[in-house]
C-alpha positions as CSV (number, residue, x, y, z in Angstrom):
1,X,-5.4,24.5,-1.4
2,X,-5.8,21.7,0.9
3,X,-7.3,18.2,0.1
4,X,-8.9,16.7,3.7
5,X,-11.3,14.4,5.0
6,X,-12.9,17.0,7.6
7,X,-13.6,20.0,5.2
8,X,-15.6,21.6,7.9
9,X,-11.9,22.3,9.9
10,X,-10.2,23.4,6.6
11,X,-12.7,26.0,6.1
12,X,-12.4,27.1,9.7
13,X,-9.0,28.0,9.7
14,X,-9.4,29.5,6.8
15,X,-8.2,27.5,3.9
16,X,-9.5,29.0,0.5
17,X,-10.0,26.0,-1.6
18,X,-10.6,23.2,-0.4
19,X,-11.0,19.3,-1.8
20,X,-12.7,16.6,0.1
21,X,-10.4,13.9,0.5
22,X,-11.4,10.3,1.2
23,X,-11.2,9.5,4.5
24,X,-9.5,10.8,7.8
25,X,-6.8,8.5,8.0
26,X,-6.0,8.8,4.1
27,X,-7.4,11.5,2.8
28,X,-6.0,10.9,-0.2
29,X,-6.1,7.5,-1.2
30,X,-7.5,4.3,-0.1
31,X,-4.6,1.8,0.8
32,X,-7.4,-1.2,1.0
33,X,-8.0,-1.1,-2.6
34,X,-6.2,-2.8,-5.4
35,X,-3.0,-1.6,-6.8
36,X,-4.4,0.2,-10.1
37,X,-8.0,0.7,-8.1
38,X,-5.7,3.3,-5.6
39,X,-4.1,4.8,-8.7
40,X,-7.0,6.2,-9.9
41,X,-8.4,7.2,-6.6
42,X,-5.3,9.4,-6.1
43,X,-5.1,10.3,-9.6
44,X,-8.5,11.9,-9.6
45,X,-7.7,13.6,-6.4
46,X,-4.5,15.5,-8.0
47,X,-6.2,16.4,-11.4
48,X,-9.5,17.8,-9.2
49,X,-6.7,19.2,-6.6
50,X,-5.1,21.2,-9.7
51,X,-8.3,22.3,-11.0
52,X,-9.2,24.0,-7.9
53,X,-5.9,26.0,-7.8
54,X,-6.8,27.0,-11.4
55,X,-10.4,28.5,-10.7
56,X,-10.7,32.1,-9.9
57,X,-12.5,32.2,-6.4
58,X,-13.4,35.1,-4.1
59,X,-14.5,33.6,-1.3
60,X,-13.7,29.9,0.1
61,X,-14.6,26.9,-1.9
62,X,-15.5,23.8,-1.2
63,X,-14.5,21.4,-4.5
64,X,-16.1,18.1,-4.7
């Protein structure tokens, strides 16, 4: 499972699941927010993150 900005690559190389992050240089997170703003940002990312390594796939998946 790999969370990344550039989902296109991930698949590529042959990552089976696969989360879009936020952006390239922090994929997961968003350090110009505020404090509790970034919290939830990266919060979501982990809870979507674990879902995806929870659903059974059979081919690669691009999670949203």
């Amino acid at each position: 499972m790999l969370i990344t900005a550039i989902p296109p690559i991930a698949l590529t190389v042959g990552a089976n699941r696969v989360v879009r992050g936020v952006a390239i240089p922090h994929p997961v997170g968003d350090p110009g927010e505020e404090p509790a703003v970034e919290f939830e940002i990266r919060k979501k990312l982990l809870e979507k993150a674990l879902r995806a390594l929870c659903e059974p796939i059979k081919e690669q998946t691009l999670f949203e």
